[in-house]
C-alpha positions as CSV (number, residue, x, y, z in Angstrom):
1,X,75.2,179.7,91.5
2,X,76.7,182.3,89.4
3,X,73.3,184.8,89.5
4,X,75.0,187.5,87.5
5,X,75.2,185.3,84.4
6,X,72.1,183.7,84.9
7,X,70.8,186.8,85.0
8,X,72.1,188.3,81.8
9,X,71.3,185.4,80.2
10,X,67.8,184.8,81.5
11,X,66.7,188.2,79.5
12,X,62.6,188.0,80.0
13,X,60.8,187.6,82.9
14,X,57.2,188.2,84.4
15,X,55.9,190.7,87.2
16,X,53.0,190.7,88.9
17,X,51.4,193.5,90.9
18,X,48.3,191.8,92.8
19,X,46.8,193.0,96.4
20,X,44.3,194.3,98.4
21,X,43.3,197.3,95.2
22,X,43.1,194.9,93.0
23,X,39.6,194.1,94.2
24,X,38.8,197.6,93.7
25,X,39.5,197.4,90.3
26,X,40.4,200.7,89.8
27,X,37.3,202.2,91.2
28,X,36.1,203.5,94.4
29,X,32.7,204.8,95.7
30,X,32.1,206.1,92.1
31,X,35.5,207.5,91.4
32,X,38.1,206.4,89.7
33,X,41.6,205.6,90.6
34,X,43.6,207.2,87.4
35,X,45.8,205.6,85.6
36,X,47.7,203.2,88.2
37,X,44.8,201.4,89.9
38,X,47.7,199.9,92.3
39,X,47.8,203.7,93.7
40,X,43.7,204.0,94.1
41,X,44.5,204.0,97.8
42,X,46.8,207.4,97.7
43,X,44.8,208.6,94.6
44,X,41.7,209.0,96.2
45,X,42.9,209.3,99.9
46,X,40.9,206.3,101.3
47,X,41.7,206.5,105.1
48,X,43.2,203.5,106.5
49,X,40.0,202.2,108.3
50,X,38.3,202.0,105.1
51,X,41.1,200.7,102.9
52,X,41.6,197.5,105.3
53,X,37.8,196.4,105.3
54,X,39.3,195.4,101.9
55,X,41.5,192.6,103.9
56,X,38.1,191.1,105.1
57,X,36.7,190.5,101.9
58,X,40.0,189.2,100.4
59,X,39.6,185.6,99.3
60,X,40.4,185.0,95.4
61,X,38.9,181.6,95.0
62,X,40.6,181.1,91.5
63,X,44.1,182.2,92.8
64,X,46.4,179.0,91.7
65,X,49.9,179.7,92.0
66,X,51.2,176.8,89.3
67,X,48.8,178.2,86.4
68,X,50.3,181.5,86.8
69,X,54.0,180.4,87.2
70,X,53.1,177.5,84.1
71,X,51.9,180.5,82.5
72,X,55.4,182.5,82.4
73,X,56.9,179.4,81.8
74,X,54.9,179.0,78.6
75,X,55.6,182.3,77.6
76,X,59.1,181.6,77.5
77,X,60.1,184.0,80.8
78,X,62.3,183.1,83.4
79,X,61.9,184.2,86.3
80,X,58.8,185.6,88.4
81,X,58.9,188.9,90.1
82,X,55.6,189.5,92.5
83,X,54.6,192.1,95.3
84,X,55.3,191.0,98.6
85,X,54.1,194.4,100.2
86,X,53.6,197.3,98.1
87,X,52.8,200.8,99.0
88,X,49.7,200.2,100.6
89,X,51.3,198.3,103.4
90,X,49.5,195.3,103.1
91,X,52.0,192.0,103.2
92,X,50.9,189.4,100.7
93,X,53.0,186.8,102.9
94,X,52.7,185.7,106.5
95,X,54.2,188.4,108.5
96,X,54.7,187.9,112.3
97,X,56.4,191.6,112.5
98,X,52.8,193.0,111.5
99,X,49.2,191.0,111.4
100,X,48.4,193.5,108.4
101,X,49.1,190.5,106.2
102,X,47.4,188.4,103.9
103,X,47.1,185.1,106.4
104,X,46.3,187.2,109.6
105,X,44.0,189.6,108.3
106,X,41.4,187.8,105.7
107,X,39.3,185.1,105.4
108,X,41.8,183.8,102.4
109,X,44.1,182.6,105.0
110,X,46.7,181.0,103.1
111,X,50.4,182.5,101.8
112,X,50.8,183.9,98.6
113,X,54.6,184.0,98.3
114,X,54.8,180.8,99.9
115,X,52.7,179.1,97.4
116,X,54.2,181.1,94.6
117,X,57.5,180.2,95.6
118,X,56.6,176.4,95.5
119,X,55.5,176.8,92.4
120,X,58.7,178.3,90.7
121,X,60.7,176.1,92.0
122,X,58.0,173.0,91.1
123,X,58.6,174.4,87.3
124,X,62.3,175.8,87.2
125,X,61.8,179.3,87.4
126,X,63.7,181.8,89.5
127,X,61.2,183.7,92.1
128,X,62.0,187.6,92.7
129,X,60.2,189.6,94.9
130,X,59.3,193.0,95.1
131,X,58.8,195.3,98.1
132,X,58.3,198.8,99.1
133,X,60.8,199.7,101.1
134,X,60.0,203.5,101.6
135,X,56.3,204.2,101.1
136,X,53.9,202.7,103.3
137,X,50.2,203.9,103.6
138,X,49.6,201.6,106.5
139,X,52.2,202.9,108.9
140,X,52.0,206.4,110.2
141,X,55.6,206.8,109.7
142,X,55.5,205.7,106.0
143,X,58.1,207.5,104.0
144,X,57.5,210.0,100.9
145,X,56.3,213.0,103.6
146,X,59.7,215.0,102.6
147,X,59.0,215.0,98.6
148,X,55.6,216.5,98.8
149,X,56.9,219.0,96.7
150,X,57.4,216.6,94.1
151,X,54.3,215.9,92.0
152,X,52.9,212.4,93.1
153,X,50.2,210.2,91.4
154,X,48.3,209.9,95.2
155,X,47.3,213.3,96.6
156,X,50.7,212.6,98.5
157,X,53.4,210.6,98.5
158,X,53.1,210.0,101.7
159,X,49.6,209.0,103.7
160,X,48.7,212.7,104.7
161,X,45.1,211.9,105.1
162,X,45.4,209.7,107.7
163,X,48.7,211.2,109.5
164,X,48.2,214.6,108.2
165,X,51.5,216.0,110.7
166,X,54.3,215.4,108.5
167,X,56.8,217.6,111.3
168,X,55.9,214.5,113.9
169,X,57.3,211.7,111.0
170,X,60.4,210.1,111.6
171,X,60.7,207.3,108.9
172,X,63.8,205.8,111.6
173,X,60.4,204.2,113.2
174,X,58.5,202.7,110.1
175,X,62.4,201.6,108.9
176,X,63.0,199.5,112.1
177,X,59.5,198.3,113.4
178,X,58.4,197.3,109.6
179,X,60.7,197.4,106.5
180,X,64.2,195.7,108.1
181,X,62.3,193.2,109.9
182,X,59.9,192.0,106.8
183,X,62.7,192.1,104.3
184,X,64.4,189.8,106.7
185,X,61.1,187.2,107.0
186,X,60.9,187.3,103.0
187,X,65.3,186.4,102.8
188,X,64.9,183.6,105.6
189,X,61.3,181.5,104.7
190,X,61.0,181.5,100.7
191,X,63.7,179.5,99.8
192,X,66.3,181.5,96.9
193,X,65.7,184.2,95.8
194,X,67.2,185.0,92.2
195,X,66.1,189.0,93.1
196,X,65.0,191.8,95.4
197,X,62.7,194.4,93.7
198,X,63.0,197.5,95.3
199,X,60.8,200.8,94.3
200,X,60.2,204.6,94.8
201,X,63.4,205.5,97.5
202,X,62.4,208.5,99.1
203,X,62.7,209.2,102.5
204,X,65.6,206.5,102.9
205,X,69.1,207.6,104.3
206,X,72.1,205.9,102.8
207,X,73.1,203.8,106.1
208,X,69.4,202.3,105.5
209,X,69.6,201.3,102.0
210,X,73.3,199.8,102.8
211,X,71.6,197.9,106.1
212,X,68.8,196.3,103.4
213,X,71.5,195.2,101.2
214,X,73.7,193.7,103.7
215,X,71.1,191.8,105.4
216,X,69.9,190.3,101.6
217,X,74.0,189.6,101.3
218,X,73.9,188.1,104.4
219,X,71.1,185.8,104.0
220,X,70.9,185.1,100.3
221,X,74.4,186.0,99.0
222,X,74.0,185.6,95.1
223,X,70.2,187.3,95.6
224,X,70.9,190.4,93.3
225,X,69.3,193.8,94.2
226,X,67.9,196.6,92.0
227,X,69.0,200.1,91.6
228,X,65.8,201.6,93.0
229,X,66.8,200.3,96.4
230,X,68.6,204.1,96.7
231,X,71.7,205.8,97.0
232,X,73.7,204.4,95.4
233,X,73.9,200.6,96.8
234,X,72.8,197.9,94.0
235,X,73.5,194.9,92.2
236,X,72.0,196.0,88.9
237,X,69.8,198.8,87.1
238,X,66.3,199.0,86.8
239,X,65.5,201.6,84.2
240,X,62.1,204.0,84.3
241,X,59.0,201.9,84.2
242,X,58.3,200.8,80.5
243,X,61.5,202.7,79.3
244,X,62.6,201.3,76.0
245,X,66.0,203.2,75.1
246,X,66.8,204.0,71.8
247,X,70.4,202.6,72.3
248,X,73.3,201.6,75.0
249,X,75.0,204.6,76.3
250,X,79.0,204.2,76.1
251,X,79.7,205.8,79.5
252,X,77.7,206.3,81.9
253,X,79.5,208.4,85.2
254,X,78.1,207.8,88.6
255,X,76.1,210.7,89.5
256,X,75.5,211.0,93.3
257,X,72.1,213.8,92.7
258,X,70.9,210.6,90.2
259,X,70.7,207.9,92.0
260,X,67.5,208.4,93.3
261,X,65.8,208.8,90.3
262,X,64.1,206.3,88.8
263,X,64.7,206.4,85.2
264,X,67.6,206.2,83.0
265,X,71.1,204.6,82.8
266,X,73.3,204.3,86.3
267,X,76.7,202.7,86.5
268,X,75.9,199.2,86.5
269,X,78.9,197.1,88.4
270,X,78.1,194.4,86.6
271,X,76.5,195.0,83.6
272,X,73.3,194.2,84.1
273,X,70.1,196.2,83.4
274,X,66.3,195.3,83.5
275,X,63.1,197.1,82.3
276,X,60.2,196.8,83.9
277,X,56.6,197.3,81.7
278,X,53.1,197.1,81.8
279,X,50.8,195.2,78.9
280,X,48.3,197.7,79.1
281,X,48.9,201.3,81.0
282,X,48.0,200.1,85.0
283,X,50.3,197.7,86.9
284,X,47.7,196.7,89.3
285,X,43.9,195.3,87.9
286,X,41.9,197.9,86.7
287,X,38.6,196.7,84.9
288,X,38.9,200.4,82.9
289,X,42.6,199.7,81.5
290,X,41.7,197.8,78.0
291,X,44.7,199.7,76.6
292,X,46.5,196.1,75.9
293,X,49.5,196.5,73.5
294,X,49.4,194.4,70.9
295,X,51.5,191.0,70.8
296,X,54.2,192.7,67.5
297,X,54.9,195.5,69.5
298,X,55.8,193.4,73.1
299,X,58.1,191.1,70.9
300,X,60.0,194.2,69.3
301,X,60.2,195.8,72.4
302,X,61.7,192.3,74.0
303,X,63.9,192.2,70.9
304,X,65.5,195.3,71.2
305,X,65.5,195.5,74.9
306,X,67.2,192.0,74.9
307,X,69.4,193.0,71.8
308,X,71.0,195.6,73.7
309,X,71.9,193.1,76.7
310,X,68.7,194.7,78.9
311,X,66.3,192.4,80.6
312,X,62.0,192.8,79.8
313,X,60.1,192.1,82.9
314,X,56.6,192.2,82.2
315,X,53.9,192.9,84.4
316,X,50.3,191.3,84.9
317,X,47.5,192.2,86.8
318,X,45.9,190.0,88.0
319,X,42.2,190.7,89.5
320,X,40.4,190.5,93.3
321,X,39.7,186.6,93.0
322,X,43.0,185.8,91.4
323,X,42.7,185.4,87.7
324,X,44.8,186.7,85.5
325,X,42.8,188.8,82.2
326,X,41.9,186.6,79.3
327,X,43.3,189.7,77.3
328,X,46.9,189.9,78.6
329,X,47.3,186.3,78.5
330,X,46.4,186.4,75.1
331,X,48.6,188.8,74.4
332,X,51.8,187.0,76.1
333,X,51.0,184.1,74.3
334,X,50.8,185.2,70.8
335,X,54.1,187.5,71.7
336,X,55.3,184.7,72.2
337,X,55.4,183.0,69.3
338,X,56.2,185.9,67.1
């Protein structure tokens, strides 16, 4: 399958951030996690031996795959974008390259991606999935620990309360032992994947971000692969998180001190370009985020995103026992029909 026009024509989509903080609800031991709830772990420097007791009480009763992919589907998206592993480390699929995983590690037993990925395909949408193919909490050579200098929304970008001797990282470990090997599981046991969703590239060296896109291109060769997987080596461009550009730039050059960054217009080979945006402010559940926007202004975003050839992927939240808010599916739903 062409994936490049279905792509470009497939325009709206949905993304959903959902793991171990989303029981936390933004909120730990009487503090609050800022804005992002998804960063609560980083934000308020919960050490790793606290963070996983989280895995143990992880078992979201209402989680049903089908009503949140019928959901989308309703909503007129098509495709489904969800966190495999984001930066806490935790793996919502079954990983045998590390037990920290959602079948291995909690009482929930049962594969998220897997059943997600029955589910698209039971109801014709293309499944994407995102993962975090630089930061990592969970590993003690996680990456981030050389842009410390760089303000972060954790207290680092890297986890400095747990490994606190950023001279001993070498993110070469976390790469091979971790990220290669789990991008492979996701490419070889989920059936097609229409995307890879990768954030925040950091710490990665160029030969790394061209060994992740080789391996997708190996495994899933029409799987296309978003800008933010780093230097340089992509498929298509994700712009900054909720940007809505006034207009289409006519050139845009390839700028090599750029390509890191994640907002803004790249050189896209093909063409293609994607926002990704929240309904409210958090990606992640937070039971303090009421900040919904209101169903007039997602449509005119969609519309002039879509208008200028730029993909809307938009992200829900859903919370600790696997239900997405009454408020943002109300939202979607009215968009919808405006």
């Amino acid at each position: 399958m062409d994936m490049r026009k279905w792509f470009k024509e497939a325009q709206y989509g949905m993304m959903v951030h959902w793991g171990l903080y989303s029981l936390l609800a933004g909120e730990y031991k009487d503090r609050y996690s800022g804005v992002y709830a998804e960063w609560i772990q980083a934000n308020l420097a919960i050490p790793n031996a606290e963070y996983g007791k989280l895995a143990k009480a992880f078992n979201p009763v209402f989680f049903d795959a089908e009503e949140w992919v019928k959901l989308a589907k309703d909503c007129g998206m098509k495709y489904f974008v969800v966190t495999s592993k984001h930066h806490d480390g935790f793996a919502m699929f079954h990983s045998k390259v590390d037990k920290y995983n959602v079948v291995d590690a909690t009482p929930f037993g049962r594969d998220v991606i897997g059943e997600i990925a029955e589910a698209c395909y039971k109801h014709g949408l293309k499944m994407g999935l995102y993962y975090s193919q630089d930061l990592d909490w969970h590993h003690p050579d996680g990456g981030g620990y050389l842009s410390n200098h760089i303000p972060s929304q954790g207290v680092t970008w890297d986890n400095s309360w747990d490994f606190p001797d950023a001279a001993s990282k070498n993110f070469d470990r976390c790469f091979n032992e971790k990220i290669y090997p789990q991008v492979e599981e996701i490419l070889r046991n989920y059936g097609e994947l229409c995307l890879i969703w990768f954030d925040m590239p950091m710490t990665l060296k160029e030969h790394q971000s061209r060994a992740l896109f080789d391996a997708i291109k190996k495994y899933q060769p029409d799987c296309l692969i978003n800008s933010r997987l780093g230097n340089g080596v992509y498929d298509y461009v994700s712009l900054g998180d909720n940007e809505i550009p006034d207009s289409m730039p006519e050139n845009t050059e390839f700028d090599p001190a750029l390509m890191n960054g994640i907002r803004g217009f790249k050189p896209s080979p093909y063409g293609l370009y994607e926002t990704a945006a929240t309904i409210n402010r958090t990606w992640g559940f937070s039971a303090h985020d009421q900040n919904w926007k209101s169903p007039e202004i997602i449509a005119a975003n969609r519309k002039k995103l879509n208008g200028m050839g730029i993909n809307y992927l938009l992200n829900v939240g859903p919370d600790g026992l696997g239900r997405i808010p009454l408020a943002s599916q109300k939202v979607l739903r009215e968009a919808a029909k405006l």
